[in-house]
C-alpha positions in Angstrom: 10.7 17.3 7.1 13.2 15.4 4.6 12.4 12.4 7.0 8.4 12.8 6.1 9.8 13.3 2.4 12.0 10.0 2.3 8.8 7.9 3.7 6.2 9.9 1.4 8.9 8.6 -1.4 9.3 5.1 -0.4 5.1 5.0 0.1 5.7 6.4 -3.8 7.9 3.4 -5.0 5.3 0.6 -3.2 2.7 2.2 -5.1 5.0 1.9 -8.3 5.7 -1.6 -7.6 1.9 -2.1 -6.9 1.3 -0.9 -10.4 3.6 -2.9 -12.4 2.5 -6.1 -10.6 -1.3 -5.1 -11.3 0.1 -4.6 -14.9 2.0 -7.7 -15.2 -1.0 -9.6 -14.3 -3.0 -8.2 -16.8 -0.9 -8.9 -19.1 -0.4 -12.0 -18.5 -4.3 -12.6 -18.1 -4.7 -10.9 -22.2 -2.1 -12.9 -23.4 -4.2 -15.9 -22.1 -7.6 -14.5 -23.5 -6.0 -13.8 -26.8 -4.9 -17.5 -27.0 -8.4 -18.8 -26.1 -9.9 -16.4 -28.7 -7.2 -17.5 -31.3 -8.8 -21.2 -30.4 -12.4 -20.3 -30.2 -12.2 -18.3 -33.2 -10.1 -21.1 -34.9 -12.9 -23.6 -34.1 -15.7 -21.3 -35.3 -14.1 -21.2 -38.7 -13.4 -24.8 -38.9 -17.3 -25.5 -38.5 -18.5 -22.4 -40.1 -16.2 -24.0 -43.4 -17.2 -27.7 -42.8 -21.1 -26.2 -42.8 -20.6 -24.4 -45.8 -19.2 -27.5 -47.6 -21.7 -29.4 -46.4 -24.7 -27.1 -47.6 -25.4 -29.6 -50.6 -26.0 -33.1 -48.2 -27.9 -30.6 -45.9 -30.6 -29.5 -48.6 -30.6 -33.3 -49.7 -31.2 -34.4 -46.3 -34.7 -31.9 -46.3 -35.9 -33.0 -49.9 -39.2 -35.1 -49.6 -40.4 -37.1 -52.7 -42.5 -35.1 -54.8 -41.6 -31.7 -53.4 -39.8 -29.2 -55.7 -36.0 -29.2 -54.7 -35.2 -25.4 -53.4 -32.3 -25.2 -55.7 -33.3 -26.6 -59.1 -36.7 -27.1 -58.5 -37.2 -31.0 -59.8 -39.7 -33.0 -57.9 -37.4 -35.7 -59.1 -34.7 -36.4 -56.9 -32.8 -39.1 -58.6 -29.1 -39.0 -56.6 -29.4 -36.8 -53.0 -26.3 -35.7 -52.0 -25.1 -37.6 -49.0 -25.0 -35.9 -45.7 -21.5 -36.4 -43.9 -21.3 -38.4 -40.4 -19.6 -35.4 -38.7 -21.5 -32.4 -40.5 -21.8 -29.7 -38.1 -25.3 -28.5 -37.5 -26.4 -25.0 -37.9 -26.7 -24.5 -34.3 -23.4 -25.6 -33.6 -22.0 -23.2 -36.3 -23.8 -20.6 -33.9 -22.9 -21.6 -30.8 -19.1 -21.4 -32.2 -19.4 -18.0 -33.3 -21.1 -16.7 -29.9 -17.9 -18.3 -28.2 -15.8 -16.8 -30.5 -17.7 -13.0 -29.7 -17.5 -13.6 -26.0 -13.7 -14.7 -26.1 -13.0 -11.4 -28.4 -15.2 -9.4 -25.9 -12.8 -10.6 -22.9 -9.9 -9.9 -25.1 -10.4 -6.1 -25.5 -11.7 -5.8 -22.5 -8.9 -7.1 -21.1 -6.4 -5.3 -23.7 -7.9 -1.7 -22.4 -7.3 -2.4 -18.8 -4.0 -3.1 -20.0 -3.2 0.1 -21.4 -5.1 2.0 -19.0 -2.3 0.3 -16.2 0.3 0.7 -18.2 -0.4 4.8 -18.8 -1.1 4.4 -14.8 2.6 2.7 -13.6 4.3 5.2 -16.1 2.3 8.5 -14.9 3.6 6.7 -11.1 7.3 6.3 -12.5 7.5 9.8 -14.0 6.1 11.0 -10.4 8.4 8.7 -8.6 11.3 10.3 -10.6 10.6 13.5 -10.4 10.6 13.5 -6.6 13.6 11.1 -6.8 15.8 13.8 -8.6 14.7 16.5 -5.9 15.4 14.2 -2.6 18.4 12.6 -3.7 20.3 13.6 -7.1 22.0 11.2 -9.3 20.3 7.8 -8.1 18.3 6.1 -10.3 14.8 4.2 -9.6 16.4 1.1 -8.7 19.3 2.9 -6.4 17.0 5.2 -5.0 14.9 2.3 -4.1 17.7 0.4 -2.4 18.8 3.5 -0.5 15.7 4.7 1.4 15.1 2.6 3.8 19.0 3.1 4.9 18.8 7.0 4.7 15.2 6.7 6.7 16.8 4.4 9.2 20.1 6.4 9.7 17.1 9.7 10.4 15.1 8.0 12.7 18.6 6.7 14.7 19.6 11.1 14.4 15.8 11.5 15.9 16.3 8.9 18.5 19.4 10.3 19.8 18.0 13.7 20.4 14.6 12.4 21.9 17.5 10.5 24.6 19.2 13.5 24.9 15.7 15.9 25.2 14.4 12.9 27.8 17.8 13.2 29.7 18.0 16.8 29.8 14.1 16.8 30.9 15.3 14.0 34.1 18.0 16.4 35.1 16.0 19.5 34.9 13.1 17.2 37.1 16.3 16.6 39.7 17.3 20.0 39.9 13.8 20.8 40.7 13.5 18.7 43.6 17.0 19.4 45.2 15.9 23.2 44.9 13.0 22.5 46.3 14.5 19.8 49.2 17.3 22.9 49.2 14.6 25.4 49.9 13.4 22.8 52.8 16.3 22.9 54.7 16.8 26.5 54.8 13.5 26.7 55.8 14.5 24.4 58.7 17.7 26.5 59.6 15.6 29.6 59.8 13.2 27.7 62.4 16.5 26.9 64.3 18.1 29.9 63.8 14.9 31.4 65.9 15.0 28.5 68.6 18.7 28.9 69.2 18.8 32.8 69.5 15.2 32.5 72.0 17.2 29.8 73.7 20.3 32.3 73.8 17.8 34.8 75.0 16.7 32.6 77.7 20.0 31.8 79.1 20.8 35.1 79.2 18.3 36.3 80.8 18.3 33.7 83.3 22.4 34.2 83.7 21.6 37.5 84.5 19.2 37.2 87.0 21.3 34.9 88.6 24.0 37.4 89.0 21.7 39.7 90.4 20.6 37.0 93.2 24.2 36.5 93.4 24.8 40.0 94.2 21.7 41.0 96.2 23.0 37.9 98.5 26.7 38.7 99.1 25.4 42.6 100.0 23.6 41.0 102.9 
């Protein structure tokens, strides 16, 4: 059992590890999306300004002769402000802005699967400690850690040793078996010639016998 409990623990601490490293990347992932929102963001206000400051040579560039000008309403347009060479277009002020959204978007997105892995590694580490201070008291995380595989390895070589000595005692007890039965053989054979030698001792008895009789029957004549 504390060898199941020592590899459920170390399963605990790759899990751990597994965490922090989804984590990390995550991290490392918003910190990227937050600086490409920073710059999108950046660029939408530059063109959103520029726009704004170029409202006047934008009305002035829509003014036809004789039509009432939208802001004073003179059909006289003496001195149109000029337009600027680089004047960002409306549609460029928009497409800013909607890169700007979608680079936010990633960025909270991104910023909630952080946290969300962060409350995950630390609910993992709390777990992971718990069951560190119940299998082996005083180490720490790291310790712990760097201990396992040691105490799991100096188990299995305990559990090896008695499997050996279980196997051995198994081969002996298989030996024993056949010299009782090859035992149990033999005196099975001595019965047999046990019987053989006392019908043979029988026989030359009887035949000993009768030749004493012959013997005798012979010399009365």
């Amino acid at each position: 059992q504390r060898h199941d409990a020592f590899i459920a623990l170390e399963a605990s601490f790759v899990d751990l590890e597994a965490k922090y490293r989804t984590l990390a990347a995550l991290q490392a992932s918003f910190l990227e999306a937050e600086r490409q929102y920073a710059g999108a963001d950046a660029s939408h206000r530059k063109l959103e300004g520029a726009f704004f400051r170029e409202q006047a040579g934008i009305l002035a560039s829509l003014l036809q002769p004789g039509t009432a000008c939208p802001v004073c309403g003179s059909t006289d347009h003496p001195m149109p402000a000029l337009l600027s060479a680089d004047a960002p277009s409306e549609a460029a002020v928009t497409a800013a802005r909607d890169a700007a959204d979608h680079a936010r978007a990633s960025r909270d997105s991104l910023a909630n699967r952080c946290s969300a892995a962060k409350a995950d590694a630390e609910a993992a580490e709390v777990h992971c400690t718990k069951d560190l201070a119940l299998l082996l008291p005083g180490y720490s995380l790291t310790s712990g850690k760097e201990a396992l595989p040691v105490l799991i390895a100096e188990l299995e070589g305990n559990t090896l040793a008695i499997r050996q000595k279980i196997r051995a005692t198994e081969a002996g007890e298989k030996r024993l078996q056949v010299s009782l039965k090859q035992a149990q053989g033999i005196e099975r054979e001595l019965a047999v010639l046990d019987e053989r030698i006392e019908s043979v001792s029988a026989l030359a008895a009887a035949r000993k016998a009768e030749a004493s009789r012959w013997e005798g029957e012979r010399n009365a004549m």
